[in-house]
Structure formats: structure tokens, C-alpha cells
C-alpha positions as CSV (number, residue, x, y, z in Angstrom):
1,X,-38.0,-0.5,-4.7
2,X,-40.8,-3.5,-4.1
3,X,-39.2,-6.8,-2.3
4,X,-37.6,-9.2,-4.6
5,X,-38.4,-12.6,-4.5
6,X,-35.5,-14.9,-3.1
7,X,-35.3,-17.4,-6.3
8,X,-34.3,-16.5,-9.9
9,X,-31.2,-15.6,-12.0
10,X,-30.8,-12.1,-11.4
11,X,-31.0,-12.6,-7.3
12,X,-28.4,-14.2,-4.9
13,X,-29.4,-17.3,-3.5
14,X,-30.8,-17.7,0.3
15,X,-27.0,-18.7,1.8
16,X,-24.1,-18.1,0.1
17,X,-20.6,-18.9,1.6
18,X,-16.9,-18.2,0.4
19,X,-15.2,-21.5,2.1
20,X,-15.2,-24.0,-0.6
21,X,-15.1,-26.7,2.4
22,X,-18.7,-25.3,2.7
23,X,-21.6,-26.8,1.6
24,X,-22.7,-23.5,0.6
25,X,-20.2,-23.1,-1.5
26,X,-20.7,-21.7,-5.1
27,X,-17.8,-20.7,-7.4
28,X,-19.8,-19.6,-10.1
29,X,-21.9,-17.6,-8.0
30,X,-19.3,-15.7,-6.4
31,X,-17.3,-15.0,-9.5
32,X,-20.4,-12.3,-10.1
33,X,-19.3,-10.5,-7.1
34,X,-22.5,-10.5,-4.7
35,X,-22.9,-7.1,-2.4
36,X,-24.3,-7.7,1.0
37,X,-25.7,-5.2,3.3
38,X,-26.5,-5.9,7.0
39,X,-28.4,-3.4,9.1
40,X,-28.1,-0.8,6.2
41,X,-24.5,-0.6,5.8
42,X,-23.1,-2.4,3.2
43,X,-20.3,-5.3,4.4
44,X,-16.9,-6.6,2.0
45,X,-15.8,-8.7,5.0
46,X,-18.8,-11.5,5.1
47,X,-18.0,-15.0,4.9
48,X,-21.2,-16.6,4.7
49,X,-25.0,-14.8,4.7
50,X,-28.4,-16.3,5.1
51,X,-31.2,-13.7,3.7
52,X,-33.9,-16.2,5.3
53,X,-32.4,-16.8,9.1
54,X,-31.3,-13.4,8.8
55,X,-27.5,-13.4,9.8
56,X,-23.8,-13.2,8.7
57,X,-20.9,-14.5,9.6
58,X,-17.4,-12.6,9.3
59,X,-13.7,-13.0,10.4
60,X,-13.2,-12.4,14.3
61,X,-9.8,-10.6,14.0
62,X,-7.0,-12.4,12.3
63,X,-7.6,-15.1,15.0
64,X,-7.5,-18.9,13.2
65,X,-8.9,-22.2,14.4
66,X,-6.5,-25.7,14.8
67,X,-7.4,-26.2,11.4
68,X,-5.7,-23.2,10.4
69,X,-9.3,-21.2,9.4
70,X,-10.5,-17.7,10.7
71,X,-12.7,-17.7,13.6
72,X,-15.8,-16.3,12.2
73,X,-18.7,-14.7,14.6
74,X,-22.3,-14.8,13.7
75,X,-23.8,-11.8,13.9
76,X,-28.3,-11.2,13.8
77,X,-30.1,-8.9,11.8
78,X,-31.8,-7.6,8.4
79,X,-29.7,-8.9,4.9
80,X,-30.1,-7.9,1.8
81,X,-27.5,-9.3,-1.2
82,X,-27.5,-8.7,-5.2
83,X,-25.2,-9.6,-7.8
84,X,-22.7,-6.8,-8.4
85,X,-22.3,-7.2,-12.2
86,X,-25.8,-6.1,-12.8
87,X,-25.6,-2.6,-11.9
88,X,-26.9,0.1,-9.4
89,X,-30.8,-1.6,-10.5
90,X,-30.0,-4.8,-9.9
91,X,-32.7,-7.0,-7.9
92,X,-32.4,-7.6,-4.5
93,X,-33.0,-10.1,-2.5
94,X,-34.1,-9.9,1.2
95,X,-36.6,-11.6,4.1
């Protein structure tokens, strides 16, 4: 499969995140269901993603801030993310 493009209807945008206190935040979006895979293994557990920076963050434990929020860590590396209501073809988008 040739490298998609990072722009378009059919491809997740650059950074995505599930917090709607988030700036990244996109209901719509997520109600498609977007797949991630980091490092070749694909993750359910991300929180936020950014294709371009190339990282992801996800829960540390069951651990929660003052605030009452999971701790998240930020873990490096390759991502790769497509809608999930598209199919096993469905574009992807990656760095």
C-alpha cells in the first residue's frame, strides 16, 4: 500500500484526542471509530496521537491527576491511524 496523504475525508487527521477538555477534540471524528497502530501493533488504549510528531499518549495505570483525569505517558515512535468504518482498505494515514 503507497503512503496516504495526511488531509482528506477518508483519512484521520494529524492529532486526534478523546478528552473533550482537549483542543484536539473531535466528536464527530471519533464517532467513526479511528484504529491506531504504533510500532506495528495496533493500540485500543490511546488517548491522543500525533501522525506528524510521531507519538501517543495512553493511560499510565488507573493512576488519576488532582483534577480527577488519568495520568497519561507519552510514548515516541512510527503512527499510523484510519477510520474504522471504511473497511480493511481503508486509507491510511502516516509520517
Amino acid at each position: 500500500m503507497s503512503e496516504e496523504t495526511l488531509s482528506g475525508p477518508d483519512t484521520p487527521p494529524d492529532r486526534l484526542a478523546i478528552n473533550p477538555r482537549s483542543p484536539f477534540f473531535d466528536g464527530d471524528k471519533l464517532s467513526r471509530g479511528v484504529g491506531i497502530r504504533f510500532k506495528g501493533t495496533v493500540r485500543t488504549n490511546v488517548e491522543e496521537y500525533c501522525i506528524s510528531e510521531g507519538w501517543v499518549r495512553v493511560q499510565a495505570g488507573k493512576t488519576l491527576d488532582r483534577k480527577g483525569q488519568p495520568l497519561t505517558i507519552k510514548l515516541n515512535g512510527p503512527v499510523e491511524a484510519w477510520y474504522e468504518d471504511l473497511g480493511a482498505d481503508a486509507p491510511v494515514a502516516k509520517a
